[in-house]
C-alpha positions in Angstrom: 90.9 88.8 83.3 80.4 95.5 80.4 78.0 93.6 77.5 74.6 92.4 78.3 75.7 89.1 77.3 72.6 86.7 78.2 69.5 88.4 77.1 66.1 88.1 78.9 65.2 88.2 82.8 66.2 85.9 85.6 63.3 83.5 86.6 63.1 80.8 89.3 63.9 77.4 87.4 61.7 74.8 88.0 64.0 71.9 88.8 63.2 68.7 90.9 64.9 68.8 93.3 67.8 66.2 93.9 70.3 65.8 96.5 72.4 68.3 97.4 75.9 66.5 98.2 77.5 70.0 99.0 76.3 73.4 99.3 79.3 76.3 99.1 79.4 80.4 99.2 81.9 81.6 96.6 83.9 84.5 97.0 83.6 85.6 93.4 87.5 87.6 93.6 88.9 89.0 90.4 86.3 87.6 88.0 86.9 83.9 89.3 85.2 81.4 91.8 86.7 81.0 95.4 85.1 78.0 97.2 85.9 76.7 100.9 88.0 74.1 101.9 89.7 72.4 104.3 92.4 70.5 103.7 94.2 68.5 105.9 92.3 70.3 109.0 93.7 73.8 107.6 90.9 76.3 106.0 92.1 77.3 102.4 90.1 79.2 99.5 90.2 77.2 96.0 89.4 78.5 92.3 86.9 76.5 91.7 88.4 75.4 87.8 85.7 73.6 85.4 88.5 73.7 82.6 91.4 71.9 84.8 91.9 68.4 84.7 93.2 67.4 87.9 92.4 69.2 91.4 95.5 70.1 92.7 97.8 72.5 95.4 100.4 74.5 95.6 103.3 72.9 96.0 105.1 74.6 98.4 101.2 75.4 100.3 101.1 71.5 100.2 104.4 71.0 101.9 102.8 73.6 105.0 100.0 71.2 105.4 101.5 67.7 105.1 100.2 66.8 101.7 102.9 63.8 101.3 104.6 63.2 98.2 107.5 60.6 97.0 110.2 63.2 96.3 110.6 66.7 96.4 110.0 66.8 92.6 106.9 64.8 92.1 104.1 66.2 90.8 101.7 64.5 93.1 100.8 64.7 96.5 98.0 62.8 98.9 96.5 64.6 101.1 94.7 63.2 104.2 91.4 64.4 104.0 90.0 67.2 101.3 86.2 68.6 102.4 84.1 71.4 100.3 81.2 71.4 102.4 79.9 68.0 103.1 81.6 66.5 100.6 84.4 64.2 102.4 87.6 62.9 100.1 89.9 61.3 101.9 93.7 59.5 101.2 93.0 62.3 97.9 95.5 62.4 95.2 96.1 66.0 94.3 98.4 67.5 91.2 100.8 69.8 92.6 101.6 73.0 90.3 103.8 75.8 90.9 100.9 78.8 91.7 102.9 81.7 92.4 102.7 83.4 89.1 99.3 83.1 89.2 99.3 84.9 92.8 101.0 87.8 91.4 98.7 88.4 88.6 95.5 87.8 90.3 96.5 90.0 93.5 95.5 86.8 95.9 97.8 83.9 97.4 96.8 80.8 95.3 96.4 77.8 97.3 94.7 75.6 95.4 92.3 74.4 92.5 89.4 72.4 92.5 88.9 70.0 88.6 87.2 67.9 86.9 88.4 65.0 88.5 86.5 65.9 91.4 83.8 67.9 90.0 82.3 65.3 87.0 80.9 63.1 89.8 77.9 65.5 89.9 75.3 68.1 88.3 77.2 71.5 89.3 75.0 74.6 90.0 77.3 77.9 89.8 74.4 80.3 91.4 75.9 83.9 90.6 73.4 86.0 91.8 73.6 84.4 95.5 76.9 83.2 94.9 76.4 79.9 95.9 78.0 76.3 94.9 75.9 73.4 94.8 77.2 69.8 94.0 74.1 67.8 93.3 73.3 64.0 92.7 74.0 63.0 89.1 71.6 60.6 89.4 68.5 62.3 90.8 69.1 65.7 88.5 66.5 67.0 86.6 65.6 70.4 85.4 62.5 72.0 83.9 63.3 75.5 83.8 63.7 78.5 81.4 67.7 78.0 80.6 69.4 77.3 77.3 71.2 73.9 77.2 74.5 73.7 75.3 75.6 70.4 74.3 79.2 69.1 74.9 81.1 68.3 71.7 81.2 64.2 70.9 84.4 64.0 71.7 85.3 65.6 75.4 84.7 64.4 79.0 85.4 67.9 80.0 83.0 70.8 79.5 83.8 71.5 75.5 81.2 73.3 74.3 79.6 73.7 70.8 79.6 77.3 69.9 80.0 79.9 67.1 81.8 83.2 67.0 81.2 86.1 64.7 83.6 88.5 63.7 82.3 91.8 61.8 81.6 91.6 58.3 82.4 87.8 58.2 80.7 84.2 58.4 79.9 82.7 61.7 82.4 80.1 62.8 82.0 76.7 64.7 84.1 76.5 67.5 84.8 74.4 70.3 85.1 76.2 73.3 86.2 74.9 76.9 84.1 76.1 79.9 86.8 77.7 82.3 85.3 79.3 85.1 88.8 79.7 86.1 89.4 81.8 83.1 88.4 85.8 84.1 88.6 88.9 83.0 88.1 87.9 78.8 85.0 87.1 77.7 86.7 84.7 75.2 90.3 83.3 74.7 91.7 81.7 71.4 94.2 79.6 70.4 96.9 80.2 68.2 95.8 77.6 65.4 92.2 78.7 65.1 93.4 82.4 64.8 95.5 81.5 62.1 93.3 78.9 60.3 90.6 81.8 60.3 92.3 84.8 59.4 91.0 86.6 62.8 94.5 88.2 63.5 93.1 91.3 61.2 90.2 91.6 63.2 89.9 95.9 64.3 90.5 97.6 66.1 93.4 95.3 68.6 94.9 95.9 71.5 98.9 94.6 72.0 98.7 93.0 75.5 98.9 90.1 77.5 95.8 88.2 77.2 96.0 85.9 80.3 98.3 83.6 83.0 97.8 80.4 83.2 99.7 77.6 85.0 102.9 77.7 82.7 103.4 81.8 82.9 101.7 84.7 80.9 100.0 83.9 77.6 100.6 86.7 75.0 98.1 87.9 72.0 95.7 91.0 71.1 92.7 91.6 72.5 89.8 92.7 70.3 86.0 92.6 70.2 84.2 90.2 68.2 80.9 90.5 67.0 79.2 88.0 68.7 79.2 84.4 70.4 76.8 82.0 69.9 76.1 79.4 72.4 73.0 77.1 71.4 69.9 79.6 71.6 72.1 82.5 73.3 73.3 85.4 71.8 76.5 87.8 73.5 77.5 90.7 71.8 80.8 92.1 71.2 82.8 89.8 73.4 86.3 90.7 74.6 88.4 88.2 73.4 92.1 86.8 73.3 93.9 86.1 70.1 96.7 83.7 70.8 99.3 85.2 69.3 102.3 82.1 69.7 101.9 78.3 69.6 103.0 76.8 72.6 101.5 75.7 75.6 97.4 76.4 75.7 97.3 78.7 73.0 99.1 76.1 70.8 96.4 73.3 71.5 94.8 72.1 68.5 92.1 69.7 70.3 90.3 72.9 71.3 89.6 76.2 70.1 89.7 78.2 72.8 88.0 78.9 76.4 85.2 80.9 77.1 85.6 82.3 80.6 83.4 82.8 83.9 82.8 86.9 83.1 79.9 85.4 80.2 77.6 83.8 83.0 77.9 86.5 85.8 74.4 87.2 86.5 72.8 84.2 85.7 72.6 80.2 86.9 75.0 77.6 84.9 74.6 74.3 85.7 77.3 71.8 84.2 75.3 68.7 83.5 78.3 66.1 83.0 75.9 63.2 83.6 73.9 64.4 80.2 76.8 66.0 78.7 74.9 70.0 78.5 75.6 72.8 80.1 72.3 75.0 80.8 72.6 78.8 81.1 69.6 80.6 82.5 68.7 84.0 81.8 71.0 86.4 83.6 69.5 89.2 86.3 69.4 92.3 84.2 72.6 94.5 85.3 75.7 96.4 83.6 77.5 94.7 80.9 80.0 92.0 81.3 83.8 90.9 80.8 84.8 94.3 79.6 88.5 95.7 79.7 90.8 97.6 81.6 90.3 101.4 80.9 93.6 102.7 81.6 96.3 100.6 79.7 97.9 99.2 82.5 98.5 95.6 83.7 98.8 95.4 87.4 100.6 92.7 89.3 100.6 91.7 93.0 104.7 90.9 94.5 106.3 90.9 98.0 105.5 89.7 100.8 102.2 89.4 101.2 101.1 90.3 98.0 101.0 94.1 99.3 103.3 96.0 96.1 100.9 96.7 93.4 103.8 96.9 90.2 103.2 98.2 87.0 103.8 94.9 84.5 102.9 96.2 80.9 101.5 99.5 79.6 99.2 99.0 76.3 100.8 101.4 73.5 98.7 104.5 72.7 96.3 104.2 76.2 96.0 106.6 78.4 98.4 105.5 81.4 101.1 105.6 78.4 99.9 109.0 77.0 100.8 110.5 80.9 104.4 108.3 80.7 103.5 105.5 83.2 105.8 102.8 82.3 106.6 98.9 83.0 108.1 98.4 86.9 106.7 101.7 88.4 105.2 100.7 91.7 101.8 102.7 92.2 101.2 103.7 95.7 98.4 106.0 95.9 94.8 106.3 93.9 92.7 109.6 94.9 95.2 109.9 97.7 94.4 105.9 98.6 96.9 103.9 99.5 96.6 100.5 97.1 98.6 98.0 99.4 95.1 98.7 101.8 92.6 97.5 98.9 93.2 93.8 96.8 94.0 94.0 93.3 90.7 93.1 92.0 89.1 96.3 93.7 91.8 98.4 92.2 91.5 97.1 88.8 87.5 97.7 89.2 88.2 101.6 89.8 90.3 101.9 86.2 87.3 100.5 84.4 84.9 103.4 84.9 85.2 105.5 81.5 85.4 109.3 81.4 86.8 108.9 85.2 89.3 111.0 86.5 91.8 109.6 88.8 95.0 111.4 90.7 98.3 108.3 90.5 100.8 108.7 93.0 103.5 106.2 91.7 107.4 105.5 93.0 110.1 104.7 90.0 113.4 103.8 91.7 113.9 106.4 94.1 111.5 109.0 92.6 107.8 109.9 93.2 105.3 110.6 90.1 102.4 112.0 90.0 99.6 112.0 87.0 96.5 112.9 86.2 94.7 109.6 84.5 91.4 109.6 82.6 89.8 106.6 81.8 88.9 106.0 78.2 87.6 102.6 76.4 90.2 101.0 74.7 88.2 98.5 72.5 
């Protein structure tokens, strides 16, 4: 959590062919990548995380499937047997992390994440168009074929990339961005530092908002548009992007600059080369424009059981959810006469990002019912 960010038409790449170790569909929920597992004989969905270090569960998901730990309070579990596709790991050592924050804000029970301790063994091929994983022999890989490759910085394992981002009326800016497919939504996310050391918190117009959860909780900033992003040969225009606006956690890293998320490449074939340290973007299929923002000025979370109470969690100042009074812990019920509990959160946030679009709110605030009358309006 839009811009014809990779110019150009999609063409078949010309690739010899190498072994495919595992071939996945991906359920491309919310902006992110959802990949099959099974874990432990039980099916589960993982984010499929190029910017995480350590695949890992839920903890309390863990506990329901016999992942064993030492103590209650470790923050490492083995599981028995881990398979995406063919790909059989077994006696696994997983991270376990607290995911139910990140359930409520993506609108879908988080049972997992698949990292880079798993996924650095291989050439990675992130298909959008057919939305389709492929895990291919490091060894064998070799590609021929109309992409872009972008270089990993000198001094990362994990997919940092060299890149420049422009902000209107200034100098382009070097910056070392982590590939995070399971960042969505932003196009772009910053940290804290770089905003400061580059003077980018005057960048105009800004929106006051969260900009992002992560594993640790919300991460707070603006949101504006910068000018462009560079990435080797590639060119995006006016990228949403995150300003970290405090200095703790991710957005107070200094060892990176920032992420750029999975919204950039949708529509086109990444392959994450860790064997020859690239990444190679191929021309995306020609489409509507990417990673662009919320229309309405609301931030919607998932709670209760099952996920099924779509709450109002923060109203942007000056949109057009606050101009008709919506406010922070109204529960909306009802879009167009719809009930929302019967859709998933990513499907209702894709209805409030249709501008000029007119939409009748039925929402309950403590033991009242309100109704409003919400157009849609670009807010960057």
């Amino acid at each position: 959590m839009l811009l014809a960010c990779l110019a150009g038409c999609f063409h078949t790449a010309l690739v010899v062919p190498p072994a495919a170790v595992a071939v996945m569909p991906f359920d491309p929920y919310g902006g992110a990548i959802y990949v099959p597992a099974i874990v432990n004989g039980d099916s589960a969905w993982l984010m499929f995380d190029t910017g995480l270090s350590h695949t890992g569960l839920d903890r309390d998901w863990a506990k329901s499937v016999g992942a064993t730990s030492e103590t209650d309070t470790s923050a490492t579990a083995v599981v028995r047997s881990l398979r995406l596709g063919d790909l059989q790991l077994d006696r696994y050592q997983t991270a376990l992390y607290p995911l139910g924050g990140l359930s409520e804000a993506s609108g879908r029970l988080q049972q997992g994440l698949v990292g880079h301790d798993v996924l650095h063994r291989f050439a990675v091929e992130i298909d959008y168009p057919t939305r389709r994983v492929r895990l291919l022999d490091a060894a064998s890989f070799r590609y021929a074929g109309p992409g872009t490759a972008v270089p990993f910085t000198p001094d990362a394992d994990l997919p940092l990339l060299r890149a420049k981002i422009k902000a209107r009326g200034r100098r382009a800016i070097p910056a070392r961005l982590l590939l995070d497919t399971g960042a969505s939504g932003l196009c772009l996310i910053l940290t804290a530092p770089f905003v400061e050391q580059h003077g980018l918190a005057s960048v105009s117009p800004s929106i006051e908002a969260p900009i992002g959860t992560g594993l640790v909780g919300e991460l707070h900033g603006t949101i504006v548009r910068l000018q462009q992003l560079e990435l080797g040969h590639l060119r995006i225009a006016s990228p949403t992007t995150g300003l970290g606006g405090e200095s703790k956690g991710f957005l107070g890293r200094t060892d990176i600059d920032g992420v750029i998320g999975n919204a950039v490449f949708e529509g086109s074939r990444l392959i994450v080369d860790y064997a020859r340290r690239r990444v190679i973007v191929e021309p995306r299929v020609a489409g509507g424009s990417l990673c662009d923002y919320d229309m309405s000025g609301l931030r919607l979370v998932s709670r209760g059981p099952g996920l099924r109470r779509v709450m109002v969690d923060y109203v942007v100042p000056k949109s057009p959810s606050a101009d008709v009074g919506i406010r922070a812990g109204d529960e909306l019920l009802l879009i167009d006469g719809r009930g929302v509990a019967e859709a998933d959160l990513s499907a209702v946030r894709k209805i409030l990002r249709v501008d000029g679009a007119i939409h009748q709110l039925l929402l309950r605030r403590e033991a009242d019912t309100i109704r409003v009358a919400l157009r849609l309006r670009r807010l960057l």
